[in-house]
N, C-alpha and C positions, 0 to 999 in steps of 0.2 A: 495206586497213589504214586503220584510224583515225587524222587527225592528231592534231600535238601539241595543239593549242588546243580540237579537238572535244573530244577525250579529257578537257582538264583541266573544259570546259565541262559534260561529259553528265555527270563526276563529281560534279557542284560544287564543285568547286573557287572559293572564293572570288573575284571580279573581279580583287582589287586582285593578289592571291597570284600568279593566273593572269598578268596581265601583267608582275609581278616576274620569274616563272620561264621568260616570251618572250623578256625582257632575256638573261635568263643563257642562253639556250639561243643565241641572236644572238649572242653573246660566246662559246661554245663552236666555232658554226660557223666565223665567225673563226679563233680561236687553231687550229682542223685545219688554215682556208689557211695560216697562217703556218707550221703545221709541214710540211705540203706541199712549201713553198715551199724549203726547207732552211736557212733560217737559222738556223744553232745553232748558233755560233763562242759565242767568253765574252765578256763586256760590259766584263771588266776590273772589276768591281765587286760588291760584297757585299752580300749583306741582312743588316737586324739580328739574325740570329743569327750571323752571320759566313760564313756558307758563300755558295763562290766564286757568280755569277749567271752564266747565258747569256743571249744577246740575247733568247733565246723567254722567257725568265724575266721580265725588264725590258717586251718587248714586250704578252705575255699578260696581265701587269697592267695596263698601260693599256687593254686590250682591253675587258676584265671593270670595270674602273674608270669608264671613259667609258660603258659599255652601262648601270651603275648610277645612274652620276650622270644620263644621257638620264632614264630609267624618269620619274624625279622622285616617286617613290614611296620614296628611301632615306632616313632622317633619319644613318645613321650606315653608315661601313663601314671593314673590318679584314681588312687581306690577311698574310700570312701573310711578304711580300716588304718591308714596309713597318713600320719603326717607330712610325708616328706615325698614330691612325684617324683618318679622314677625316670631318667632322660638315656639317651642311647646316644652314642657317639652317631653323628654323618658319617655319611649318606646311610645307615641303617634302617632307614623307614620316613613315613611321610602322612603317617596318623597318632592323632592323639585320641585314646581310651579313657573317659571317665568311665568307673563301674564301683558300683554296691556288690560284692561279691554275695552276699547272704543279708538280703533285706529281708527286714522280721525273724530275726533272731530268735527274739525271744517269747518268739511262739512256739519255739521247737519243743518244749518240754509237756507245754498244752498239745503236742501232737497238730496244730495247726500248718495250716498250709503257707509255706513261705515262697519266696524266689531270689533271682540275680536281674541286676539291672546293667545297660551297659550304653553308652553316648561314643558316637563317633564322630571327629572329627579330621580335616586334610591340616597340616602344617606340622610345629611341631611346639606351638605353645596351649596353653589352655588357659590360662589369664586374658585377658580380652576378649575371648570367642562370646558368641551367643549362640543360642540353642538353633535358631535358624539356617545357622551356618553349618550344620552338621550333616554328614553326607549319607549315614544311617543310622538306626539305634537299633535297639530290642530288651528282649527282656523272658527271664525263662520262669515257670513256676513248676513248682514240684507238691502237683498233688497228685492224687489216684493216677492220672498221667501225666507225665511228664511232658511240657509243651515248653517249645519256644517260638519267639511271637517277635516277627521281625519287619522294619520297614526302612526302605532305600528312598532315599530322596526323588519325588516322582512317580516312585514305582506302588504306592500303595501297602497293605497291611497282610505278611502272608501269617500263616499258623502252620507250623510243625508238630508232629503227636513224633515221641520216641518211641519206637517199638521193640520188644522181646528183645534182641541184637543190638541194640544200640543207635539204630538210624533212626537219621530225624527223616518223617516221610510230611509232605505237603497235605493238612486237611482241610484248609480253607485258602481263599486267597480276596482279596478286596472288601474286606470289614470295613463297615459304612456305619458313622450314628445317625440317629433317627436326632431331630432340631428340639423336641421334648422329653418326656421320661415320667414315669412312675416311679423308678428306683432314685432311693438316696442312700448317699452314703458318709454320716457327718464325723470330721474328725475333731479331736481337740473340744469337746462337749465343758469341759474345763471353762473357758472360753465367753459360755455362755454367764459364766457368775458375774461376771463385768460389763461384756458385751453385751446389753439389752438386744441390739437389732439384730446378732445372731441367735437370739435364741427364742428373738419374732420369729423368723424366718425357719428356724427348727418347729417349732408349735404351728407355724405356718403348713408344713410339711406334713404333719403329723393330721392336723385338721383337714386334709385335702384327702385323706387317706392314702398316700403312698405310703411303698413298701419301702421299709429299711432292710438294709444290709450291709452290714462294715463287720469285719472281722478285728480289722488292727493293726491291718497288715495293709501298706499299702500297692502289692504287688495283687496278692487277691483281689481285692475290693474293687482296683482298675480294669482287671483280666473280667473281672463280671460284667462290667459298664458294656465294654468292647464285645465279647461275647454276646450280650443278652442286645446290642446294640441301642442302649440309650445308658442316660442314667447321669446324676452330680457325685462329683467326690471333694467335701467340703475340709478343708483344713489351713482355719486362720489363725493368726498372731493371739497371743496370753500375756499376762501377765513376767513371766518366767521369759516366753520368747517371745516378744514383741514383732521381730519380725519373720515370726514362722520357726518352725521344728525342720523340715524338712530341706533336703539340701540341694541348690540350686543343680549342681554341675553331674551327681550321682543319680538323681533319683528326678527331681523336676522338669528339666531340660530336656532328659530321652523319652520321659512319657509324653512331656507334650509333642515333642515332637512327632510321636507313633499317633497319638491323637488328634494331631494336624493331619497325617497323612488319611485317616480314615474319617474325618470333614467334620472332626469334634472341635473343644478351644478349650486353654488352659492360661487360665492370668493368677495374676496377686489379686488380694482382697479386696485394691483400691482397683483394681481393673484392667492393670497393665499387660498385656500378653506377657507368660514367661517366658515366648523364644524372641524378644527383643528385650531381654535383661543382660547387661555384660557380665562375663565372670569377672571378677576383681581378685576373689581366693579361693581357692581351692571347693574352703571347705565351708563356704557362705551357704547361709538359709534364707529363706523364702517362703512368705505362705503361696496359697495352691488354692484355687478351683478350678478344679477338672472334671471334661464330659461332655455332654448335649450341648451346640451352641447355645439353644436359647436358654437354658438352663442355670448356665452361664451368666448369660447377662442380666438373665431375672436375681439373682443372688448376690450378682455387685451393685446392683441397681440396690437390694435392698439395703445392703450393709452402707451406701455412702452417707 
């Protein structure tokens, strides 16, 4: 198996690209020792969206924080835990990091399988950018192995397995979706008490007999799509969130972008691709369908 640094190197992968995505992969191995370790009591304190923290929450940000700020390659970064983005004086760097340092939290006590999310961008603002514009992403999960799952602009979808040591070694490379699917994966079921035509389109699903699969996590449930290579991952607006739970610049943006590169599609409920949505803040939400092209459009087709 190929390392992580051959692999980004025999690709071409960019110099500067490749040692941003060593930070974050360092910053990954980390946050597994800390989960390891079992600290996962609550910190007694909130992030700017209000939702309660755990110590791995508070700690994983500094993890990922301090491995960005070392790089000396960031001019700006936006965590998902964090009100307020973090900027570096010029000439210091010449990328902007959106990242979820520990998406699905609050799975961690159900023992379920969580990850880290991370969006790259060239400049040094993240206000205006779209997800298109992004020069990489990735995204790690920590279950029984530890994986991180990376894609460069161009370059395709590779897969890292951590091994006994700590290296990240190459076990796949050019993850491809299939245009249909078996698998679904609905989020926000909530949804359905209002929404009649998402919850045609759930019974729809059911009557077709596909398999479900959603955990609740939306780092698992994606890592399955990609893996199993098909599959929907359905999460629209409510009552409570009108315009979606999930948040554009953290957690929507770098998936679809990964699922761009391996020839899946990710829009809003009304249709809109999400890598042509602009940031305007930070910490804006958006609903999400993600997956199978056709899968896709069969799903906004239904809901319009």
């Amino acid at each position: 198996m190929k390392s992580f640094n051959h692999t980004l190197r025999v690709n071409n992968v960019p110099n500067d690209v490749r040692s941003l995505l060593y930070h974050i992969a360092r910053g990954v191995k980390y946050i597994n020792f800390s989960l390891r370790a079992g600290n996962t009591g609550e910190a007694n304190t909130s992030n700017c969206s209000g939702e309660d923290q755990l110590k791995l929450d508070v700690l994983s940000d500094k993890i990922i924080m301090n491995e960005l700020e070392g790089s000396e390659l960031c001019a700006l970064l936006a965590s998902e835990e964090q009100d307020d983005l973090v900027r570096f004086p010029a000439p210091r760097g010449k990328f902007v990091v959106a990242y979820d340092p520990l998406d699905g939290s609050s799975l961690v006590d159900a023992n379920l399988t969580i990850g880290s999310i991370f969006g790259i961008w060239e400049g040094d603002e993240l206000v205006g950018k779209k997800g298109r514009e992004m020069v990489a992403a990735a995204y790690a999960i920590y279950g029984p192995r530890v994986e991180l799952i990376v894609a460069v602009k161009g370059k395709g979808v590779m897969v890292f397995e951590m091994n006994d040591v700590g290296e990240f070694m190459l076990t796949k490379k050019d993850l491809k979706l299939r245009e249909n699917s078996k698998y679904f994966a609905p989020g926000n079921l909530r949804a359905t008490a209002i929404n009649k035509k998402y919850l045609k389109l759930i019974n729809d699903y059911i009557a077709e007999k596909r398999t479900l699969r959603y955990s609740g996590g939306m780092v698992p449930d994606l890592h399955h799509i990609l893996q199993k290579g098909e599959g929907i991952f359905t999460y629209p607006g409510c009552e409570k969130h009108p315009n979606g739970k999930l948040r554009l610049a953290f957690e929507c943006a770098p998936f679809a972008f990964i699922f761009a590169e391996a020839g899946g599609k990710a829009t809003t409920a009304d249709g809109q691709e999400i890598l042509d949505i602009e940031i305007t803040e930070p910490h804006q939400r958006t609903t999400i369908f993600i997956g199978s092209t056709g899968e896709i459009d069969r799903a906004v087709e239904a809901l319009r």
